[in-house]
C-alpha positions in Angstrom: 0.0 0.0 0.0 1.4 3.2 -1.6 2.4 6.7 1.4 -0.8 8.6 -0.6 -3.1 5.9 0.3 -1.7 5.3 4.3 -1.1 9.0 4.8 -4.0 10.4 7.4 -4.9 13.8 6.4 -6.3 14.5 9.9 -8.4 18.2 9.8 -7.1 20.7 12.5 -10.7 22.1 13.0 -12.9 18.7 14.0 -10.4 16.5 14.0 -11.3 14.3 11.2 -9.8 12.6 8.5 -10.2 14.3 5.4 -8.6 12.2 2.9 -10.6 11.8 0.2 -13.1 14.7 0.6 -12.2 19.0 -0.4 -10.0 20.0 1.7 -7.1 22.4 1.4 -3.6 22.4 2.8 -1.0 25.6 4.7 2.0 26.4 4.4 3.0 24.4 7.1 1.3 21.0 5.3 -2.3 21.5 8.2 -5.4 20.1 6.4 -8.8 21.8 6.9 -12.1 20.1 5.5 -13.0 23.1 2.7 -16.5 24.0 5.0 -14.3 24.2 8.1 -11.7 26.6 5.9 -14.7 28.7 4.7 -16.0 29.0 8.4 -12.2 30.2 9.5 -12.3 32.8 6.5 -15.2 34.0 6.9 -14.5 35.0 10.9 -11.3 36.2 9.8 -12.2 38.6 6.9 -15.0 39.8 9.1 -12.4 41.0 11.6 -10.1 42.8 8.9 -10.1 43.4 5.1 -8.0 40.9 3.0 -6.9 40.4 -0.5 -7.1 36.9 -1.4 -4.6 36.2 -4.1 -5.6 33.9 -6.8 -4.3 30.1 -6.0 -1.3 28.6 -8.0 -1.3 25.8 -10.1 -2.5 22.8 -7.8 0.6 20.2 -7.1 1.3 16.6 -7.1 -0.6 16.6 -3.5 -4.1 18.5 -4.6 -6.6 16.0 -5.3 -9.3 19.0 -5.7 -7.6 22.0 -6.7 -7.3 23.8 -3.1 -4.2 22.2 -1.6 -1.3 24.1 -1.7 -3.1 27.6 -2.6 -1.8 30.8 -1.1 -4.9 31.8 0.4 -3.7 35.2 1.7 -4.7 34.5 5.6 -1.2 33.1 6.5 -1.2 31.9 9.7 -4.0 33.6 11.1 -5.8 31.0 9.1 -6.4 29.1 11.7 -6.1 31.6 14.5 -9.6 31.8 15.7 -10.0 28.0 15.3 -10.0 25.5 18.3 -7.1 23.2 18.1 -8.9 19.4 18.1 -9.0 17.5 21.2 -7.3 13.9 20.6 -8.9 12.6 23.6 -12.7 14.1 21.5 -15.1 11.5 21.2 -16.9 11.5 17.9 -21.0 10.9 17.7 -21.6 7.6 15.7 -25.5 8.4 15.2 -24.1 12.0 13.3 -20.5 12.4 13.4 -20.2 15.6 15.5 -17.5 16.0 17.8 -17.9 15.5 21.6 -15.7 15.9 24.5 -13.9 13.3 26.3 -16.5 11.7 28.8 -19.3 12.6 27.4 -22.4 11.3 27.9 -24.9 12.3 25.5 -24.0 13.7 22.0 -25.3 18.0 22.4 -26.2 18.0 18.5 -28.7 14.6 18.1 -28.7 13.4 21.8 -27.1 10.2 20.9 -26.1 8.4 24.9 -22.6 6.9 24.0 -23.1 4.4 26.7 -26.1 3.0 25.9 -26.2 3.6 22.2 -29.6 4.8 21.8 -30.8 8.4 21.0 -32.5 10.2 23.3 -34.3 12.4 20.8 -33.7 15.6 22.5 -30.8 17.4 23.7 -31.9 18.4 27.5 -31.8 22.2 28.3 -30.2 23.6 31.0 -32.7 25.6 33.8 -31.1 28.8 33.1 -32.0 28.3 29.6 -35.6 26.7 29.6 -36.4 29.8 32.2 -35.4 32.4 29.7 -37.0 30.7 27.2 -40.6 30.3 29.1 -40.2 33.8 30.2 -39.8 35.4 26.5 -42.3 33.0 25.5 -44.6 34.8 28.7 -43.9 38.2 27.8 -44.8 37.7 24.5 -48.3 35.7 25.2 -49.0 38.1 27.0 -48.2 41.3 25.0 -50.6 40.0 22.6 -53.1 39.0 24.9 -53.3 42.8 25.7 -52.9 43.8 22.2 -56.0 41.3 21.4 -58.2 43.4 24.6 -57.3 46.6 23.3 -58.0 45.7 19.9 -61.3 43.9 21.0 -62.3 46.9 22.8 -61.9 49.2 20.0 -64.5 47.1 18.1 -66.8 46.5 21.1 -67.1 50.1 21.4 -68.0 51.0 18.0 -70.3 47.7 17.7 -72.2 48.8 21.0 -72.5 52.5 19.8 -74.4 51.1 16.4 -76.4 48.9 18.1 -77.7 51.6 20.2 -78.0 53.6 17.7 -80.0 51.4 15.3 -82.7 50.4 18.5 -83.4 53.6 19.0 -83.4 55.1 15.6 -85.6 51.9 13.9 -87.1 51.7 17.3 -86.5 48.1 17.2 -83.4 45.4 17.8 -81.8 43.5 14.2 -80.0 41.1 14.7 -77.3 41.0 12.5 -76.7 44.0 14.1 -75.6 41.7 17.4 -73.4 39.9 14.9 -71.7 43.0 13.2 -70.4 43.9 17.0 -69.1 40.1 17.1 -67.1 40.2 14.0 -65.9 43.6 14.9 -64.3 42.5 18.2 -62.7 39.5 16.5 -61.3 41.7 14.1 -59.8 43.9 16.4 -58.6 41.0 18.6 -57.3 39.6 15.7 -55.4 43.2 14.6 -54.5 43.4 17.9 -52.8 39.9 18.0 -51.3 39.8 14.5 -49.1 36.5 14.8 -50.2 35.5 18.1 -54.3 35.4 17.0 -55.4 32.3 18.0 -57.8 30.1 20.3 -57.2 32.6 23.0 -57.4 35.6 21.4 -60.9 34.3 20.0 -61.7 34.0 23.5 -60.7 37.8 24.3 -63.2 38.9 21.6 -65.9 36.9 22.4 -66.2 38.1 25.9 -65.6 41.7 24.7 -68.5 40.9 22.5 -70.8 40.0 25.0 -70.3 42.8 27.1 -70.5 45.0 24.4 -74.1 43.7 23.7 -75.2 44.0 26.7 -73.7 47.8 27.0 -75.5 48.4 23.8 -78.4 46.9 24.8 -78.6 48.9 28.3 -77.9 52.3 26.5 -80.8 51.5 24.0 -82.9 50.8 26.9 -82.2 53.7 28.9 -82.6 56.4 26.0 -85.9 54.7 25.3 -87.1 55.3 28.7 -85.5 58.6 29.0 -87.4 59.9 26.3 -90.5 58.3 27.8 -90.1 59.9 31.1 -89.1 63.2 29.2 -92.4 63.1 27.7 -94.3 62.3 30.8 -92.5 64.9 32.6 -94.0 67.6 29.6 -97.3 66.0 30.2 -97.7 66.7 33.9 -96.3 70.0 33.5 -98.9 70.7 30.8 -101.4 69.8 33.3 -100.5 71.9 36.0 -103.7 73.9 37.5 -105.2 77.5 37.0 -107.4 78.2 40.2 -109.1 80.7 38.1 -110.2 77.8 35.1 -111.6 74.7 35.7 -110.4 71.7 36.6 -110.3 69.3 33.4 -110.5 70.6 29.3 -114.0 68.6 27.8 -111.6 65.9 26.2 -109.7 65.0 29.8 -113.9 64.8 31.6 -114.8 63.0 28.8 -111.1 60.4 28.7 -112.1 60.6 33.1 -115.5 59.3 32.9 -114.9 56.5 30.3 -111.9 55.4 32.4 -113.9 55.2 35.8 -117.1 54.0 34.0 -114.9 51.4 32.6 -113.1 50.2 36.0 -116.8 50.1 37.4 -118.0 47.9 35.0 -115.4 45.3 34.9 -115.3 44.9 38.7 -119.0 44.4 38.2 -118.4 41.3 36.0 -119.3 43.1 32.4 -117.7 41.0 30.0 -115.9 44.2 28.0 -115.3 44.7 24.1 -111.8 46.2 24.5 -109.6 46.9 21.1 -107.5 44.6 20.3 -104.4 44.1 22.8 -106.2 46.4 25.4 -106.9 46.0 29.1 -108.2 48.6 31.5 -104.9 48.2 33.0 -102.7 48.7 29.5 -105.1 51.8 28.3 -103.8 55.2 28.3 -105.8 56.8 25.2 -109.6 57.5 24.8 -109.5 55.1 21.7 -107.7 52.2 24.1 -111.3 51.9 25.7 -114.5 49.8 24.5 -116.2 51.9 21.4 -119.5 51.1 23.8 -118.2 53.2 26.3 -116.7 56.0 24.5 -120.0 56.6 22.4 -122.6 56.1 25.5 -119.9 58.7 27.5 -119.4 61.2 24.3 -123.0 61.5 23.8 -123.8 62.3 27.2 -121.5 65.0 27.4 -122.9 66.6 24.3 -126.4 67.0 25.9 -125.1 68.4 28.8 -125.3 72.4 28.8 -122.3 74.5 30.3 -123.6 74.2 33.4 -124.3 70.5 33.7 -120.5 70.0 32.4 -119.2 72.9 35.1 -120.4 70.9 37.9 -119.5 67.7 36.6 -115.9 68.5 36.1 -116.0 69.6 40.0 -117.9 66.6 41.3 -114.9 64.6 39.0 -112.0 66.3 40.6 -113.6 66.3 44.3 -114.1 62.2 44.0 -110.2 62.0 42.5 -108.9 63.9 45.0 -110.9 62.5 48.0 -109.3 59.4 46.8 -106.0 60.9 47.2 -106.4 62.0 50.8 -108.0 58.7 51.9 -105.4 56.8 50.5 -102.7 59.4 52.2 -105.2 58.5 55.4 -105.3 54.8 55.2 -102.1 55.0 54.8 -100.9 56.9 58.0 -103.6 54.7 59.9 -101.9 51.4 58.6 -98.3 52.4 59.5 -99.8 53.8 63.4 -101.1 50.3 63.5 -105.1 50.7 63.2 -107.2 48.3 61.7 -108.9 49.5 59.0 -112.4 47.5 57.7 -112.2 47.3 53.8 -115.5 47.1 51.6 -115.8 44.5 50.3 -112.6 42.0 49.1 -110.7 45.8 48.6 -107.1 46.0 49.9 -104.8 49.4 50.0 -102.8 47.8 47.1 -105.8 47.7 45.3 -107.8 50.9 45.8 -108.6 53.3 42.9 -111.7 55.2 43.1 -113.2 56.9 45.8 -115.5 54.0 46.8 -112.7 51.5 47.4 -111.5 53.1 50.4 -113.0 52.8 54.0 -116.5 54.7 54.2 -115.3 56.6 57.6 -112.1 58.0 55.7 -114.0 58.6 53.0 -115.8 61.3 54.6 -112.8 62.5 56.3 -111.1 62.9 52.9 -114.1 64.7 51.8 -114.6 67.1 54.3 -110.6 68.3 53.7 -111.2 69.0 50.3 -114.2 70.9 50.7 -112.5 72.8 53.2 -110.2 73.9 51.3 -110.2 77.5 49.2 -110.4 77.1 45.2 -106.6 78.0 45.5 -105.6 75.9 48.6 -107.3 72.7 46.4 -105.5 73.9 42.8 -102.3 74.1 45.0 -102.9 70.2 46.7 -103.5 69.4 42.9 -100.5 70.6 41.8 -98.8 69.0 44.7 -99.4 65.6 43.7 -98.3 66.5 40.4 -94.8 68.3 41.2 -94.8 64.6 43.5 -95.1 62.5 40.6 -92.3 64.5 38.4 -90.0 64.1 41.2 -90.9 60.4 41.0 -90.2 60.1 37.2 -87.1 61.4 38.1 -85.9 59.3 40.5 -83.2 56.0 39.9 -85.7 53.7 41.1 -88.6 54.8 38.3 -85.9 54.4 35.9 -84.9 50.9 37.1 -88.7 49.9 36.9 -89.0 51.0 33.7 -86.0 49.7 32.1 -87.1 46.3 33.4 -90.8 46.5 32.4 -89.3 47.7 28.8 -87.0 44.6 28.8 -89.1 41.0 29.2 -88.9 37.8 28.3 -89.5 37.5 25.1 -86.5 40.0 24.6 -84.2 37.8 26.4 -84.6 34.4 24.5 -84.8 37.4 21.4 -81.3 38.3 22.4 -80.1 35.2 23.7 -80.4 33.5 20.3 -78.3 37.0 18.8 -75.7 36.7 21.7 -74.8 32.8 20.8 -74.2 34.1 16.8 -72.3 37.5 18.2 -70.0 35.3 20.1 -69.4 33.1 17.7 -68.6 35.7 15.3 -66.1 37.2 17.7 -64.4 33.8 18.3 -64.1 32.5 14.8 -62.7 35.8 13.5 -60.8 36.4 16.5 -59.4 33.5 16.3 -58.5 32.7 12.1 -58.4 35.9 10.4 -56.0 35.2 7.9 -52.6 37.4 9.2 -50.4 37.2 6.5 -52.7 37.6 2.9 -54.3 40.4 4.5 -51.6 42.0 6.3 -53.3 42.3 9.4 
């Protein structure tokens, strides 16, 4: 066997035998695999610029055309390079080098003692804890990127969907759905790279409580409005001492009320309009057509007179009703027993006849004692009471409860499941990277 084929052209970067693979040769006859040579050139012209002269002719020696070559790096060639361990193991599952001792192979996790691989290379603490925390702080940068972005979109959705209850005077929808898919898509922009399952999460419970701020601020400028108006109306029916006590439409709107209530505790089986109850009317045309045409015709036979006195007879039985319920009322709380006609209760009482016959007549006799001023004052009174009332938290509660039943909530409960899943499924696989989001 010839020197060429016995000679051991052993690489002074890993060690290794390079015969027979590129390689290139020194001045001083060290070998270097070609991609362990690059790797040392590379380091070294990034440290200083170099001239690399053009190689000579290849010798006896170069099998492929590097050994020999003036590479212009002289002996800083292999400067920055670790000399090779003699004692280095070498990997036989990959070939990497390994120190003497070693257990496990750091590049494929090879166990030289065992043979087997171990499939990972194990990390130490120091490492695994950086890692989990940059992996932390970056969860949870877009976790808050995905609320703010969700918000954005929850505000804007609840704002519309106000908007459109009030304005149509009626709730769409797909209006519930829009505010879905707009705090998914702001998750989502929020996110960027990080939108996923969670972040569909984030937007779907931005989108519910965006619904139901939407929903609460449609409510409450419904009622507002309502109560505005009521507040107009009792105003408008403040009292002049010096004119009398009701217009002709107001007697005529009193008398088929009470004529009403009388009848249909008496039994009377009622034609009311469709939808209507005593309770639920608050317009003459609410009423039963009997009613209204036997009251309306009455009135119009009545001289000035007759309709004069009626109007007072009307106004002293409504407000004798007032005081005896402001009576029975003091009575109860001082602990009396009062005797009820009939199955009547407090709760129940209405008209002037309801009440106790003893406070009856006590009620009475106050208002006839009163001057025509004293008695428009009382009446207005009870309506300054009743704005303050309309005005209060608790009215407004009531109302926005009454205005909210449930019909409205299976209505909205149907909305809310589509709204959410809006919010998750766009929150969660917006495309990031076709859209640029």
């Amino acid at each position: 066997m010839s020197d060429a084929q016995t000679k051991v052209r052993e690489c002074q970067a890993c060690g290794k035998d390079c015969t027979g693979q590129p390689r290139i040769k020194d001045k001083k006859g060290r070998y270097l695999h070609k991609a362990c040579y690059e790797k040392a050139r590379a380091k070294a012209l990034a440290r200083k610029p170099v001239e690399v002269a053009a190689p000579p002719p290849p010798d006896n020696d170069d099998l492929y055309g590097l050994e020999g070559a003036d590479l212009g790096l002289g002996d800083d060639m292999l400067a920055d390079i670790p000399a090779h361990d003699a004692n280095a193991a070498t990997c036989p599952n990959c070939g990497s080098a390994a120190q003497a001792g070693a257990v496990l192979c750091t590049v494929c996790g090879h166990n030289f003692q065992t043979g087997k691989s171990a499939g990972r290379v194990k990390v130490s603490k120091e490492t695994a804890l950086g890692n989990a925390t940059k992996t932390t702080a970056t969860t949870s940068a877009a976790w808050l990127l995905a609320l703010i972005g969700a918000s954005i979109g929850g505000f804007v959705g609840a704002v519309g969907w106000a908007l459109v209850t009030v304005l149509l005077n009626r709730e769409i929808g797909y209006v519930a759905v829009g505010v879905g898919f707009l705090c998914g898509l702001g998750a989502a922009v929020g996110a960027q790279s990080k939108a996923g399952w969670v972040t569909g999460i984030v937007a779907s419970g931005v989108a519910i409580l965006a619904l139901i701020v939407g929903k609460v601020a449609a409510v409450q400028i419904v009622v507002e409005d309502a109560v505005s108006e009521a507040r107009q109306s009792v105003q408008a029916q403040m009292i002049n001492p010096d004119q009398p006590w009701f217009t002709d439409d107001e007697a005529i709107y009193e008398m088929v009320s009470d004529e009403s209530l009388r009848r249909q505790r008496k039994g009377e089986r009622l034609r009311w309009p469709l939808g209507q109850s005593w309770e639920d009317a608050y317009e003459l045309e609410h009423y039963p057509t009997e009613i209204r045409n036997n009251v309306t015709d009455r009135w119009k036979r009545m001289s000035e007179a007759e309709r004069s006195a009626k109007k007072d007879e009307m106004m002293r039985e409504e407000m004798a009703a007032r005081i005896a319920s402001e009576i029975a009322y003091e009575r109860a709380e001082a602990g009396q027993q009062l005797t009820w006609p009939g199955n009547m209760t407090f709760e129940q009482a209405i008209l002037v006849e309801d009440y106790p016959p003893e406070i009856v007549k006590e009620a009475q006799a106050r208002w006839d004692g009163m001057t025509r001023p004293e008695q428009a004052q009382y009446v207005n009174e009870g309506f300054e009471k009743f704005a303050e009332l309309l005005s209060s938290p608790e009215f407004a509660a009531a109302a926005m409860s009454a205005e909210y039943d449930g019909v409205d909530l299976a209505f909205d409960a149907l909305w809310v499941l589509l709204a959410v899943g809006a919010a998750f499924t766009t929150g969660a696989n917006v495309a990031r990277t076709d859209t640029g989001l």
